[in-house]
Every structure is written in C-alpha cells, then in structure tokens.
C-alpha positions in Angstrom: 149.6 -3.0 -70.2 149.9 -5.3 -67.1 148.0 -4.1 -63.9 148.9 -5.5 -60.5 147.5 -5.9 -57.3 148.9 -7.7 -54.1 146.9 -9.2 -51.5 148.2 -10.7 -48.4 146.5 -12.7 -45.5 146.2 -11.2 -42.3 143.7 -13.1 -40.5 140.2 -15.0 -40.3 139.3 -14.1 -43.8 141.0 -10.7 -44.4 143.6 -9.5 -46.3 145.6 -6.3 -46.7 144.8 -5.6 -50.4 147.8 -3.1 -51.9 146.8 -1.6 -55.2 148.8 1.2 -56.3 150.9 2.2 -53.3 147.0 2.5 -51.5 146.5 0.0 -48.7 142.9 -1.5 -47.4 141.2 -4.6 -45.9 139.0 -7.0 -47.9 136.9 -9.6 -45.7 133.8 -11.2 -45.4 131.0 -11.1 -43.1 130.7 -12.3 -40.1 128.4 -15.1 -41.1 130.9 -16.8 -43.2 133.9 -16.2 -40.9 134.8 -12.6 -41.5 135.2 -9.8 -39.0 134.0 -7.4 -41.3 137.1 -5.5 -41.7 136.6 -3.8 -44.8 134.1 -4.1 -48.4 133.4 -7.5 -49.9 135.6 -8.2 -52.8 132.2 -8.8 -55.1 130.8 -5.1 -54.1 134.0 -3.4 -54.8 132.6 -3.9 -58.3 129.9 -1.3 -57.6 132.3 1.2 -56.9 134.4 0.5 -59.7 131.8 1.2 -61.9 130.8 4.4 -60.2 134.4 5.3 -60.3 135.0 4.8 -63.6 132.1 6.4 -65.1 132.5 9.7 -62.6 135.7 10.5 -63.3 134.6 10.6 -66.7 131.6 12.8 -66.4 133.2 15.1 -63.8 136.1 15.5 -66.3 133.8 15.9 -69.3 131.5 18.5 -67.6 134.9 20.5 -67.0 135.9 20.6 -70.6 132.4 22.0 -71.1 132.3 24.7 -68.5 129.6 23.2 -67.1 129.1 24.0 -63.0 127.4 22.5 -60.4 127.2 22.3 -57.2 127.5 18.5 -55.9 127.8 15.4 -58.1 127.6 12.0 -56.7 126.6 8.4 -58.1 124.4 6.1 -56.7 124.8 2.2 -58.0 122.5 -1.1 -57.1 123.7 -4.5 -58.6 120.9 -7.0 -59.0 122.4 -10.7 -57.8 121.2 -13.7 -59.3 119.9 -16.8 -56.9 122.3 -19.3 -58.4 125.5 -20.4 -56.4 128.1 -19.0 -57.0 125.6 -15.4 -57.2 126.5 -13.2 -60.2 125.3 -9.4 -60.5 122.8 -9.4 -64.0 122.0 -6.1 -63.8 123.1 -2.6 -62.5 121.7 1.0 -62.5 123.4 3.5 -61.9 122.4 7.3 -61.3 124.1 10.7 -61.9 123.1 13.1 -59.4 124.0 16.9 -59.6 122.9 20.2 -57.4 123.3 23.3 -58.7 121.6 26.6 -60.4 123.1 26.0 -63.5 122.6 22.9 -64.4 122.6 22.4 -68.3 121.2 18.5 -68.7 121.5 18.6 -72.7 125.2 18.6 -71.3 125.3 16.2 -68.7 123.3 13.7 -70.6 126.2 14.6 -73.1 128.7 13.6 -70.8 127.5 10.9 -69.2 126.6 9.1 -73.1 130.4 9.4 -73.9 131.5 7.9 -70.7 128.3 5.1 -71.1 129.7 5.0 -75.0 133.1 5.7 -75.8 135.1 5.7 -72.0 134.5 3.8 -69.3 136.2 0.5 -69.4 134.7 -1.0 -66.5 131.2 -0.4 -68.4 132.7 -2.1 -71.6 134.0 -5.1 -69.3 130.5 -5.4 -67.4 128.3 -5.7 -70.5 129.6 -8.8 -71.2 127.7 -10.3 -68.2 125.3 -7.6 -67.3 122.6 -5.0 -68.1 123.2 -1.2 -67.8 120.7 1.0 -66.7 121.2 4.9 -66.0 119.5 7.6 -64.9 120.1 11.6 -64.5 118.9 13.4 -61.3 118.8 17.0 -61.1 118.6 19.0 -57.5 117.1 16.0 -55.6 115.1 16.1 -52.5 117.6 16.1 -49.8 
C-alpha cells in the first residue's frame, strides 16, 4: 500500500501540505525565514505518535466497556545537539478522568497499542526510546 501526500510552495518557507483531501500550512520559524504559519514538519512527529497510539487505546477501551470521562495524550521528544537534530527519546502519557476508571484495563489497552498496533511506535523504535506513563484524574 502506497501513501501520498502533496505539498506545494506558497511562500517564504510555507507550504500548503494536502494529505487525504485535509489541507494545512507547514513552515518554519521566524528565525530561519518562516512566518510561522503552521507546525514544524519535525514536530508533526509528536502528534503522529500521539495519534496513532490514541486511536488505538480509545478504540480498545470501547471494546472493553471501559468509560471515562476525558482522555488526552501528552508527548515530549528529546532532540539530540548534533546537526541535523534527531529526537532519541519520547515519552508519552495517557491521561484519563473519570469515576470508573479500571487501570488493569487501560494499562491493557495501552500495552497492545505499545505492542501489537501502532505503526508509528514500530517505525520510531528504530531510532528512538519509548517511554510511557498512565495518569489517572490528574490535578487540573
């Protein structure tokens, strides 16, 4: 299977990125000759991997009956000093709000997407460490 994306120049540094019928900027910062018009093309790669490996535990936690309130991801990448910078490392964390919250289950869920789901996981931990961690009813 072939995936496809189209970028075309618009100005500066930008470009009109078309990816599935959905339209948004890339650019750079200002600092380099960007205007700062949308995300970084490296940093997209944090939210791919958030992405990836929510849709899989929100899906998961459905199969299971398993309720909450909120869910939402939270992902650093560590860049390296060297030129051009790499990310080494990323952690990401699972955090859920809710009365019901089972984590036997969402540690369940989020092991098969960490082991057996998300591609963009599989893909990073061929350059990268993987670190996660499960949050339950944070401070707001």
């Amino acid at each position: 299977m072939i995936h496809n994306t189209i970028l075309r120049y618009t100005k500066g540094l930008s470009f009109d990125v078309e990816l599935d019928g959905h339209h948004f900027d890339v650019d750079a910062d200002a600092e380099f000759g960007g205007q700062d018009r949308g995300p970084k093309p490296k940093k997209l790669l944090l939210s791919a991997l958030a992405g990836c490996t929510g849709m899989d535990v929100a899906s998961i936690l459905q199969k299971m009956r398993m309720p909450f309130d909120e869910f939402w991801l939270e992902v650093d990448g560590d860049l390296n000093e060297a030129k051009p910078s790499v990310y080494t490392s990323f952690a990401i964390r699972y955090c859920f709000r809710g009365k019901e919250l089972d984590r036997s289950k969402i540690e369940k869920a989020v092991d098969l997407s960490q082991e057996n789901y998300c591609g963009v996981t599989f893909m990073f931990r061929n350059f990268a460490k993987i670190e996660t961690e499960i949050v339950l009813n944070p401070a707001p």
